[in-house]
C-alpha positions as CSV (number, residue, x, y, z in Angstrom):
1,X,108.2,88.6,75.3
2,X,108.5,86.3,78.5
3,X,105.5,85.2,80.3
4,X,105.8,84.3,84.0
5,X,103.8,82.7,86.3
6,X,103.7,82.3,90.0
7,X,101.3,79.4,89.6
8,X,100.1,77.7,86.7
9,X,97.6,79.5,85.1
10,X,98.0,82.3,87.3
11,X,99.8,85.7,85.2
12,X,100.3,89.1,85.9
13,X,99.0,91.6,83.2
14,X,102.0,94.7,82.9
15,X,101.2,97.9,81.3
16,X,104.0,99.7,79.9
17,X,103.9,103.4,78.9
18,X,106.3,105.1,75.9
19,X,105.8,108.1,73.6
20,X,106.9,108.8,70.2
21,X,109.8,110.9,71.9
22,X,110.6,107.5,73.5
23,X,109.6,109.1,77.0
24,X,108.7,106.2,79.4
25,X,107.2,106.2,83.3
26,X,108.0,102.9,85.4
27,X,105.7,100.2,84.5
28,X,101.9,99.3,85.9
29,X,101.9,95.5,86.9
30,X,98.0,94.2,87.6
31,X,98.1,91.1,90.2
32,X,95.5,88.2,90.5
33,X,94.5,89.7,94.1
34,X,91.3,90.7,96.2
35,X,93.8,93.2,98.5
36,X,97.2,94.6,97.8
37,X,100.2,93.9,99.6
38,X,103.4,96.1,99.6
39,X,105.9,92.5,98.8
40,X,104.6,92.3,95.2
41,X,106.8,95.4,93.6
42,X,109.4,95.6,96.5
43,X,112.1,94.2,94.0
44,X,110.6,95.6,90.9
45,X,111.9,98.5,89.0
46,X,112.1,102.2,90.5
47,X,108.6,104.1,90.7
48,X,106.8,100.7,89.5
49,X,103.1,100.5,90.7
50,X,101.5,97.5,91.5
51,X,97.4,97.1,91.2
52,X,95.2,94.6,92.1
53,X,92.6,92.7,90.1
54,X,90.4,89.5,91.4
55,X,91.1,88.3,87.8
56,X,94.6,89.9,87.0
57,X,93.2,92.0,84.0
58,X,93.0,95.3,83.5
59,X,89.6,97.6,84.2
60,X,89.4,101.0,83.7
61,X,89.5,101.8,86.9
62,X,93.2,100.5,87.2
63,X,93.7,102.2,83.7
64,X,92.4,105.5,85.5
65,X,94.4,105.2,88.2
66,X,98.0,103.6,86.5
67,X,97.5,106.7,84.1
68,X,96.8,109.9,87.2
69,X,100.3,108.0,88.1
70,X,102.0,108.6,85.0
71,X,101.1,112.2,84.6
């Protein structure tokens, strides 16, 4: 696994989603942000969605909302 950081200290938590079939959606990246901006995922994989976080974790209201996505 590779961590990387913008800043240091500073990381981006990334959710990744796969079933026992080895199904998978795009992956759920949480950024250190008050507001989203568009630039974040525009290079990132196909379908990826990016949330926002003041600290970067995930809640469970990103959860809720990365797993509506997914479905």
């Amino acid at each position: 696994m590779l961590t990387t950081s913008a800043e240091r200290g500073s990381n981006v938590t990334m959710l990744a989603f796969v079933n026992a079939a080895g199904g998978t959606t795009p992956p759920v990246f949480v950024f250190p942000r008050k507001k989203p901006i568009t630039q974040l995922t525009k290079d990132g994989a196909d379908g990826c969605l990016g949330l926002v976080h003041e600290s970067g974790w995930m809640t469970g209201d990103n959860f809720y909302a990365s797993t509506v996505r997914a479905s």
